[in-house]
TIMARKE-816082 format. One record per atom (N, C-alpha, C): residue in three letters; x, y, z. Coordinates in steps of 0.2 Angstrom, whole numbers, padded with zeros to 4 digits, always signed. Each point is the difference from the previous one (the first is absolute). Layout:
! residues N
AlaXYZ/...
END
This chain:
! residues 183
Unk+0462-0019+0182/Unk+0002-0007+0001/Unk+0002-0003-0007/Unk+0005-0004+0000/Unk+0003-0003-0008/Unk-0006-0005-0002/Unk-0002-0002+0005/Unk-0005-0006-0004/Unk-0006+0003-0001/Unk-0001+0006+0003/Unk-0007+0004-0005/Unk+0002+0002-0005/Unk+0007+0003-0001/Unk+0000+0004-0006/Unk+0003-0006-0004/Unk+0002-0006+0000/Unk+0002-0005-0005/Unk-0009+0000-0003/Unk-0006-0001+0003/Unk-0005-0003-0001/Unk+0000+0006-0003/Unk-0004+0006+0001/Unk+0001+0006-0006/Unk+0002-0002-0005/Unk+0006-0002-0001/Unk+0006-0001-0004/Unk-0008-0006-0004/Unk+0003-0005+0003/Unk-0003-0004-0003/Unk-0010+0000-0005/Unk-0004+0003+0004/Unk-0007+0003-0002/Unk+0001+0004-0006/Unk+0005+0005-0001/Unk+0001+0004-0006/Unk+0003-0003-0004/Unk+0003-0006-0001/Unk+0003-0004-0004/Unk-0007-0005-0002/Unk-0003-0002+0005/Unk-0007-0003-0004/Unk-0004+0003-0003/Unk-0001+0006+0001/Unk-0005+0004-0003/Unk+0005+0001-0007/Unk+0005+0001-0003/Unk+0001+0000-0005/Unk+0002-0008-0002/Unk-0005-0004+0001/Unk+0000-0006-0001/Unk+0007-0005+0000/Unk+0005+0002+0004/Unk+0004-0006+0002/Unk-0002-0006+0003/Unk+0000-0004-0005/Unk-0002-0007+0002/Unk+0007-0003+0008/Unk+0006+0002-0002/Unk+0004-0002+0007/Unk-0001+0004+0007/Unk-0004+0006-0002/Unk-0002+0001+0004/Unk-0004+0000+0005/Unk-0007-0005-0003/Unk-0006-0002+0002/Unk+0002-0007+0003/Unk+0007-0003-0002/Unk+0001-0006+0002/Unk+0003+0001+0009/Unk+0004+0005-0001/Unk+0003+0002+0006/Unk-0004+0002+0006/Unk-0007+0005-0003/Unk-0004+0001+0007/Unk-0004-0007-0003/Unk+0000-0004-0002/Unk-0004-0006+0003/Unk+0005-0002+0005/Unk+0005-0006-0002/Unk+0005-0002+0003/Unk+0000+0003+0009/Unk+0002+0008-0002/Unk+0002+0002+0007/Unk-0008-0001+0006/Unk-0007+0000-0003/Unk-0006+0000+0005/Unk-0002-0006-0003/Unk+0000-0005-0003/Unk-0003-0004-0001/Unk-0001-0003+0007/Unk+0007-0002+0004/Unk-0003-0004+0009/Unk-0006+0003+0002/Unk+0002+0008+0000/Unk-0003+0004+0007/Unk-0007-0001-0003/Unk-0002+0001-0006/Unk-0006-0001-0002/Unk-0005-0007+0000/Unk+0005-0003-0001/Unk-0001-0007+0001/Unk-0004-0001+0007/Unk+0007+0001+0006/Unk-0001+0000+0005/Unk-0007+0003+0002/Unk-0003+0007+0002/Unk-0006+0002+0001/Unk-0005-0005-0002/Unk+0000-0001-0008/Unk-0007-0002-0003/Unk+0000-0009+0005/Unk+0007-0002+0001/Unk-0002-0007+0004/Unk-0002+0000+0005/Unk+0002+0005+0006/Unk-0001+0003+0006/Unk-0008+0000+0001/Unk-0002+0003-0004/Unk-0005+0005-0003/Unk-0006-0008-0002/Unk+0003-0004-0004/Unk-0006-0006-0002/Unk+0002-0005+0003/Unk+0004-0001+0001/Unk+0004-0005+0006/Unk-0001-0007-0005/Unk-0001+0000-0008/Unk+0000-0006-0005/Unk+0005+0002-0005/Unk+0005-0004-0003/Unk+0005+0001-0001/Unk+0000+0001-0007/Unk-0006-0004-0004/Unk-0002+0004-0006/Unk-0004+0004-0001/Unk-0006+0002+0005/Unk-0002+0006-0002/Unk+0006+0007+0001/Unk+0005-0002+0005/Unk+0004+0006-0001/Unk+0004-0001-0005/Unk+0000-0005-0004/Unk+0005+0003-0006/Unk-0008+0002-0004/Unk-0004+0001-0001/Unk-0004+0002-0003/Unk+0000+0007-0001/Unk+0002+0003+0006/Unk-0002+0008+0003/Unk+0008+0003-0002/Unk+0002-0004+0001/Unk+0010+0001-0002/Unk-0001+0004-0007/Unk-0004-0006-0002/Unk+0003+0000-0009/Unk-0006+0007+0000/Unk-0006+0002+0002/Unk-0006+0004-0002/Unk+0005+0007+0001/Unk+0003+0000+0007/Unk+0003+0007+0003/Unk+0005+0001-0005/Unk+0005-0004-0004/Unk+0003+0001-0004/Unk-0002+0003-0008/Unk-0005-0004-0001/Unk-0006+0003-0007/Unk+0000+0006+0002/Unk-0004+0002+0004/Unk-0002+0007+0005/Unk+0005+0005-0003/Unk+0006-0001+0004/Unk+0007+0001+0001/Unk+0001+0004-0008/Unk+0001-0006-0004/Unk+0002+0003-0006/Unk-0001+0003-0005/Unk-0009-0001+0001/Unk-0007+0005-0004/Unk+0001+0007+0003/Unk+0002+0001+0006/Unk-0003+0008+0004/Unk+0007+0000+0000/Unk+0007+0001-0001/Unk+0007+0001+0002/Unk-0001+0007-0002/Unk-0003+0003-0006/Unk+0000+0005-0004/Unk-0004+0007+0004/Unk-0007-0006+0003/Unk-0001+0008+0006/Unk+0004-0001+0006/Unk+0004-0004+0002/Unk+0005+0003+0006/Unk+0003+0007-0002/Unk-0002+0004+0005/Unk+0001+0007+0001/Unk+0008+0000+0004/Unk+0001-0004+0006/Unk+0006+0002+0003/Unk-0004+0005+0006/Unk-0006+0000+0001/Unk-0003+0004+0007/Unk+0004-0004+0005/Unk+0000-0006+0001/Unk+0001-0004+0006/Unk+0006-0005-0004/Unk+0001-0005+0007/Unk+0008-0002-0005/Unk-0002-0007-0004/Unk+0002-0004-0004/Unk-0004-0005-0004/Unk-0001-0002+0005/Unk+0003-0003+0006/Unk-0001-0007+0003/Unk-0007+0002+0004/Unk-0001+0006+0003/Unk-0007+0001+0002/Unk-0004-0002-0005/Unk+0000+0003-0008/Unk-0006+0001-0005/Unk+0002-0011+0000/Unk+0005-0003-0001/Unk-0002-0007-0001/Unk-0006-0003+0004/Unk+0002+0001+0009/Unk-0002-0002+0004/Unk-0008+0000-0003/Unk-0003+0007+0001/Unk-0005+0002-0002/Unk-0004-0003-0008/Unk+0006-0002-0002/Unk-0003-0004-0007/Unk+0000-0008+0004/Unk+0002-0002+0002/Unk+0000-0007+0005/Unk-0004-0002+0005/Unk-0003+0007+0006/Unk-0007-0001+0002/Unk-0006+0001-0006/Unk+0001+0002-0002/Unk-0006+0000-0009/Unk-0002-0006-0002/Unk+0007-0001-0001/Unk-0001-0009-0004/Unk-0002-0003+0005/Unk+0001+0000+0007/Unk-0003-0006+0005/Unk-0009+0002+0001/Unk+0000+0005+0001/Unk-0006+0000-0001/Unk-0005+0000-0004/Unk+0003+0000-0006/Unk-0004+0000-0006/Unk-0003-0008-0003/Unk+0008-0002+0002/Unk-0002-0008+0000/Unk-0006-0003+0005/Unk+0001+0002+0004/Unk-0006+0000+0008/Unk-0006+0001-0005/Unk-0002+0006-0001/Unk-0005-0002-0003/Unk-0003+0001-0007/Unk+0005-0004-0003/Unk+0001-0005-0005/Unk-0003-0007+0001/Unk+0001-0002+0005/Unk+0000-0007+0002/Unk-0005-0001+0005/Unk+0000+0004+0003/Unk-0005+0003+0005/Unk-0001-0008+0006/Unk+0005-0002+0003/Unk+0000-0004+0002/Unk+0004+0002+0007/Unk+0000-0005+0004/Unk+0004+0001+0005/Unk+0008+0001+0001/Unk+0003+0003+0000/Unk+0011+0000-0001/Unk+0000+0000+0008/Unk+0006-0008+0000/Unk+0002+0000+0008/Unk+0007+0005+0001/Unk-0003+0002+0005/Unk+0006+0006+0000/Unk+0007-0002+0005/Unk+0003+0005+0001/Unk+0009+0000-0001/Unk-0003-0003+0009/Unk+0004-0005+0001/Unk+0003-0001+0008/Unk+0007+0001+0002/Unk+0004+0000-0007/Unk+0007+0002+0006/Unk+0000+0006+0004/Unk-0002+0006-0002/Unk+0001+0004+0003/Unk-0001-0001+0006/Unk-0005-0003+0003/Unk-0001-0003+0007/Unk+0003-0007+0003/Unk+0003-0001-0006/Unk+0003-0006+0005/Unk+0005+0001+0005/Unk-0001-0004+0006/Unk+0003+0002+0006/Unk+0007-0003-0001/Unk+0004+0004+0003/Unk+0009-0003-0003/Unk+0001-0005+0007/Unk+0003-0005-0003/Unk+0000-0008+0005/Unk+0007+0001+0002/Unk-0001+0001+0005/Unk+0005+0000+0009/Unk+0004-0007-0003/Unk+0007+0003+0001/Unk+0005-0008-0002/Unk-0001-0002+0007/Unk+0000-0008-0001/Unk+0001-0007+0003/Unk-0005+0002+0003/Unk-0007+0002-0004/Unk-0008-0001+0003/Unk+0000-0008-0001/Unk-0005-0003+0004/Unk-0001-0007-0002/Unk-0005+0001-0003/Unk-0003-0007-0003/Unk-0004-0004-0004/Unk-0007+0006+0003/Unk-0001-0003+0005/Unk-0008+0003+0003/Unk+0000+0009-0004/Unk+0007+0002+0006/Unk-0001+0008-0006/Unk-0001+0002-0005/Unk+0004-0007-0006/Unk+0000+0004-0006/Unk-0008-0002-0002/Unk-0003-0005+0004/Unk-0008+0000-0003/Unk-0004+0004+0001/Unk+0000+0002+0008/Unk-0004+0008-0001/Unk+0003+0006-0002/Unk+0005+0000-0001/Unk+0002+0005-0005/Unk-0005-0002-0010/Unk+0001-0005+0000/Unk-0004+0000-0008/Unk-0007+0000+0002/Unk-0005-0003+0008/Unk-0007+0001+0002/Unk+0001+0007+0000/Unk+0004+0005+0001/Unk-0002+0009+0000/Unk+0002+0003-0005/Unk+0005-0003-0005/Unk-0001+0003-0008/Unk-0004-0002-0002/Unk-0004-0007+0000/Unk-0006+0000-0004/Unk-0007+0003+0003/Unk+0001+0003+0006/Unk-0007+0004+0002/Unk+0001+0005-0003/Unk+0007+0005+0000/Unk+0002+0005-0002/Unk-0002-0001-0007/Unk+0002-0003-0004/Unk+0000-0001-0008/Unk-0008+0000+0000/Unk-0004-0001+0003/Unk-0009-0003+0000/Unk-0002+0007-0001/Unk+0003+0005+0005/Unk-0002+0006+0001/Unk+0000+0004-0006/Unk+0008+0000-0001/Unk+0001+0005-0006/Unk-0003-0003-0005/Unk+0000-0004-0001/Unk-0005-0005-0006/Unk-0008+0005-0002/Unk-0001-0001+0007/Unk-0007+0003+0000/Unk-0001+0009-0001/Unk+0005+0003+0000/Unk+0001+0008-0002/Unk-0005+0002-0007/Unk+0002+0008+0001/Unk-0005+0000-0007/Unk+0008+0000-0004/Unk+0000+0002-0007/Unk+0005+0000-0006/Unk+0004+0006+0005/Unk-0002+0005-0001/Unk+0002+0008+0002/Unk+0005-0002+0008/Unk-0002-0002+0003/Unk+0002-0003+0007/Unk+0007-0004+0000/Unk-0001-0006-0003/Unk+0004-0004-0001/Unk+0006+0002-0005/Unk-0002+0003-0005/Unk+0004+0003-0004/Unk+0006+0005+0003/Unk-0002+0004+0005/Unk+0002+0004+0007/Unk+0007-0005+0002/Unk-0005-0004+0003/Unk+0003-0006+0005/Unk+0007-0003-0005/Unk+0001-0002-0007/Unk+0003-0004-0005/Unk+0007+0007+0000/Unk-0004+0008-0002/Unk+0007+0004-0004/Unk+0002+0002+0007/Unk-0002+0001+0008/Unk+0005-0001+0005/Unk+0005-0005+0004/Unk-0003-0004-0001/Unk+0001-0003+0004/Unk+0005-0008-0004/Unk-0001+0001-0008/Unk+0003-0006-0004/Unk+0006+0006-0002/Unk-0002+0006-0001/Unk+0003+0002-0006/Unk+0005+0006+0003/Unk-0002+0001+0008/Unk+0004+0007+0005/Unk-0003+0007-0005/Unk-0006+0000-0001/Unk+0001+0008-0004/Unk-0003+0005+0008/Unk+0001+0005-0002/Unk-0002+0004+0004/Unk-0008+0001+0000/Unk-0002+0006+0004/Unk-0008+0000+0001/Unk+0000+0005-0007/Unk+0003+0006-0002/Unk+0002+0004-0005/Unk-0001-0004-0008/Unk+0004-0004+0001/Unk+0004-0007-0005/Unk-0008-0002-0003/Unk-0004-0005+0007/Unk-0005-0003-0001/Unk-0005+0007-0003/Unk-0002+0004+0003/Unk-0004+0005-0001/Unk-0001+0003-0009/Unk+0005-0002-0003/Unk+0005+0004-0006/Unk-0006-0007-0006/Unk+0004-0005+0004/Unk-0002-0007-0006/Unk-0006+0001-0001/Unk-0004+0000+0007/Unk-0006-0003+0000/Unk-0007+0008-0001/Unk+0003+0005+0000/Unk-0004+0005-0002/Unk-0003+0004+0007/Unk+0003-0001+0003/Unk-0003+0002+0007/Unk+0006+0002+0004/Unk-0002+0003+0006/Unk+0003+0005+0004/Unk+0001-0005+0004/Unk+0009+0003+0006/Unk+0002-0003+0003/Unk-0001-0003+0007/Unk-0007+0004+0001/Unk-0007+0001+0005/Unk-0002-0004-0001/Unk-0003-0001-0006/Unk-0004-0007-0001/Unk+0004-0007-0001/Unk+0006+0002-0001/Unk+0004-0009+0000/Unk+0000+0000+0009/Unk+0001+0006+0004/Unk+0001-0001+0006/Unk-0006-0003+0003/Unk-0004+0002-0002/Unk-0010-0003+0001/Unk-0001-0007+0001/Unk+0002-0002-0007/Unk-0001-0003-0004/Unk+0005-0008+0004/Unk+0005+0001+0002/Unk+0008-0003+0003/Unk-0006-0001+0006/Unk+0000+0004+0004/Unk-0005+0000+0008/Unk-0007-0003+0000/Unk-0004+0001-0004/Unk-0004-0005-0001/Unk+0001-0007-0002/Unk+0005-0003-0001/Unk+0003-0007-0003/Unk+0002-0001+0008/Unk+0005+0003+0001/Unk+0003-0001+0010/Unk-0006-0002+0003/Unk-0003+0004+0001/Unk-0007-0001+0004/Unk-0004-0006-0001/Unk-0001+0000-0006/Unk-0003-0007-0002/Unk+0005-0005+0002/Unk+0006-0001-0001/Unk+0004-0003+0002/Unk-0001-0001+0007/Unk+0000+0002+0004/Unk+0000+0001+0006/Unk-0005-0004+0004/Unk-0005+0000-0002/Unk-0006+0001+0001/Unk-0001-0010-0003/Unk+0001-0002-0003/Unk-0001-0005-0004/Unk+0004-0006+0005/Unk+0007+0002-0002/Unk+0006-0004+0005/Unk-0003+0000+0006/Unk-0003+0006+0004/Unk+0000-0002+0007/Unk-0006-0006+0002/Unk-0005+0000-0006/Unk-0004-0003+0001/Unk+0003-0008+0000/Unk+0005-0003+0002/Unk+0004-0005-0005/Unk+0005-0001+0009/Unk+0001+0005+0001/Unk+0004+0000+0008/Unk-0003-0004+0005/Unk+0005-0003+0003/Unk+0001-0004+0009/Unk-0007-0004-0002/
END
């Protein structure tokens, strides 16, 4: 694939210290990276917080990327790190990602629909809310980010069994929670 081997291209250029080329993989992941850590803490300065941390991360350890896996997996995996690490760092509560569940609004719904459409995002967003990190963070790289169960498995240090576990027990809960909310 051209955009692996340009990334190639570009990690062995920062290992011999190109500053243009540490600008470039910023530039080129900076959203995507963004994008998780916001999904992921659902505040928009704690993800530039995690942004900027994944990036430090990024640029201190470029030297042990091996090339086993492709950058964007080893980034991924350096960006569930930083959201975690933050987590308990702060050790507080992070409201997690609702788009992923927001329901898509049927054109020329009326008024009434588009409120319980926001009254079932916001039960939905209560739920994921309540997840544990590992869970949630599942829920953020598929469903915010399209990765596969492979993809996810690769980031997050675990098998693609366990993102599938991992996926199914959030459904369930899900499940389980909404119905209590029915007719």
């Amino acid at each position: 694939m051209v955009l692996e081997e340009t990334d190639k291209q570009l990690v062995e250029s920062c290992k011999c210290g190109e500053q243009a080329a540490f600008r470039e993989l910023f530039e080129r992941y900076k959203d995507k990276v963004y994008s998780i850590a916001l999904r992921y803490s659902g505040d928009a300065g704690t993800a530039e917080d995690i942004a900027q941390d994944t990036f430090l991360k990024l640029f201190s350890a470029i030297e042990g990327f091996r090339g086993e896996s492709s950058f964007e997996s080893w980034l991924y995996r350096l960006v569930v790190n930083s959201c975690f690490d933050h987590k308990r760092r702060t050790r507080r509560f992070l409201p997690a990602v609702a788009a992923a569940f927001d329901l898509i609004r049927a054109p020329g719904a009326s008024a009434l629909d588009e409120a319980m459409r926001l009254e079932a995002s916001e039960r939905v967003r209560k739920v994921v809310d309540a997840l544990p990190p590992e869970q949630r963070m599942v829920v953020v790289l598929r469903y915010t980010q399209g990765l596969s169960y492979e993809e996810i498995g690769e980031a997050m240090g675990c098998s693609p069994g366990t993102v599938a576990s991992r996926l199914n027990r959030v459904h369930k809960l899900l499940g389980r929670r909404l119905a209590r909310h029915r007719g």
